[in-house]
C-alpha positions as CSV (number, residue, x, y, z in Angstrom):
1,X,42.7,-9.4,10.9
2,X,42.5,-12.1,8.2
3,X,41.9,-15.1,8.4
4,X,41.3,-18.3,5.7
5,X,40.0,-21.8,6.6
6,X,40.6,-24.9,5.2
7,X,38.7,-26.2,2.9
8,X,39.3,-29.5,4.0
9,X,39.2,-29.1,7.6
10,X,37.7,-26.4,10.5
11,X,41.4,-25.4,10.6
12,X,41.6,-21.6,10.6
13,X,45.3,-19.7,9.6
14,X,46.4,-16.5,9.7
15,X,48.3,-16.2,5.8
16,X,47.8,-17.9,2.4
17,X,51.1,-18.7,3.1
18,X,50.5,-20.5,6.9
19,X,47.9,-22.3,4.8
20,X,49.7,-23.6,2.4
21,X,52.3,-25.5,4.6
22,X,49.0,-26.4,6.5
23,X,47.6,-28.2,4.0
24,X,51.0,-29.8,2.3
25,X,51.7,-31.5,5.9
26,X,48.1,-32.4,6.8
27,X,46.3,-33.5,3.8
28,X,49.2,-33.9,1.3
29,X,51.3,-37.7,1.0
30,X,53.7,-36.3,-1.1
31,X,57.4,-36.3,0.0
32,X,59.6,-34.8,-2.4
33,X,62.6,-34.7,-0.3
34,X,64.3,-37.9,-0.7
35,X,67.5,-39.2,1.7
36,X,69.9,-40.6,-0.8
37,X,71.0,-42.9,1.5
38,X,67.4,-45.5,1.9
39,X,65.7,-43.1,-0.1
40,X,62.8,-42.4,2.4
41,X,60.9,-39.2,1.7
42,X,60.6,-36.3,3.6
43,X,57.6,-33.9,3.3
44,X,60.5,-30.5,3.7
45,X,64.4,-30.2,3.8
46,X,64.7,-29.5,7.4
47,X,63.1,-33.2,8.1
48,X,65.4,-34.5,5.3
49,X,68.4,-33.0,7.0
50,X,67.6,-34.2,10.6
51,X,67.1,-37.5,8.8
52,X,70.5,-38.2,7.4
53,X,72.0,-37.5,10.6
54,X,70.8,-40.9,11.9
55,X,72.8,-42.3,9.3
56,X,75.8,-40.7,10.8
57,X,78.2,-43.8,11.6
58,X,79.6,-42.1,14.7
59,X,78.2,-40.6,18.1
60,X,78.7,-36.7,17.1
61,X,76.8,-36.3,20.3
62,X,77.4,-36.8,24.2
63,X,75.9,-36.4,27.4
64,X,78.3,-34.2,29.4
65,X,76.5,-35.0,32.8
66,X,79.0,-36.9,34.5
67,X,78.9,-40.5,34.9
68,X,75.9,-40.3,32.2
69,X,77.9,-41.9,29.2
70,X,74.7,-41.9,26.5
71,X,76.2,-40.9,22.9
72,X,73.7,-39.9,20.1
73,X,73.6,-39.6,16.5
74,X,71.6,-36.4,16.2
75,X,71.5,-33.6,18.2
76,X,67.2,-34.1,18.4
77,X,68.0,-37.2,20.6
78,X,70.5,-35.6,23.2
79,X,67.7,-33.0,23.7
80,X,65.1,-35.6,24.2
81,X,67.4,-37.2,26.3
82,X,68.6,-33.5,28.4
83,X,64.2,-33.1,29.2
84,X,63.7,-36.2,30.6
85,X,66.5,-35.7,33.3
């Protein structure tokens, strides 16, 4: 099996590719994804997208636990809030 290190860290990865996205989140500032919205920028698209749902001026999601009553902008929050119970 092969393996390549960082050469700015001990971390160890299986692919070039693995890598790659290593380095670009660890050791990289750059954030080319940018919310058009504020304009904050996002290292990838997924965090973009999840991002712009907080903009969202409605609750698009709900507790359906009886009684509970918390709305959410994104989906991620719901979740958070579904572990803790």
């Amino acid at each position: 099996v092969n393996h390549v290190t960082c050469a700015l860290c001990d971390t160890v990865c299986t692919s070039v590719s693995s890598l790659k996205a290593h380095i670009r989140f660890q050791h990289c500032d750059a954030c080319p994804f940018h919310c058009h919205l504020c304009d904050r920028g996002f290292k990838n698209a997924y965090d973009l997208h999840k991002h712009v749902e907080t903009h969202n001026d409605s609750d698009a999601y709900s507790c359906d636990v009886e009684g509970c009553g918390l709305t959410s902008r994104t989906l991620r929050t719901l979740r958070q809030h579904y572990k803790k119970d």
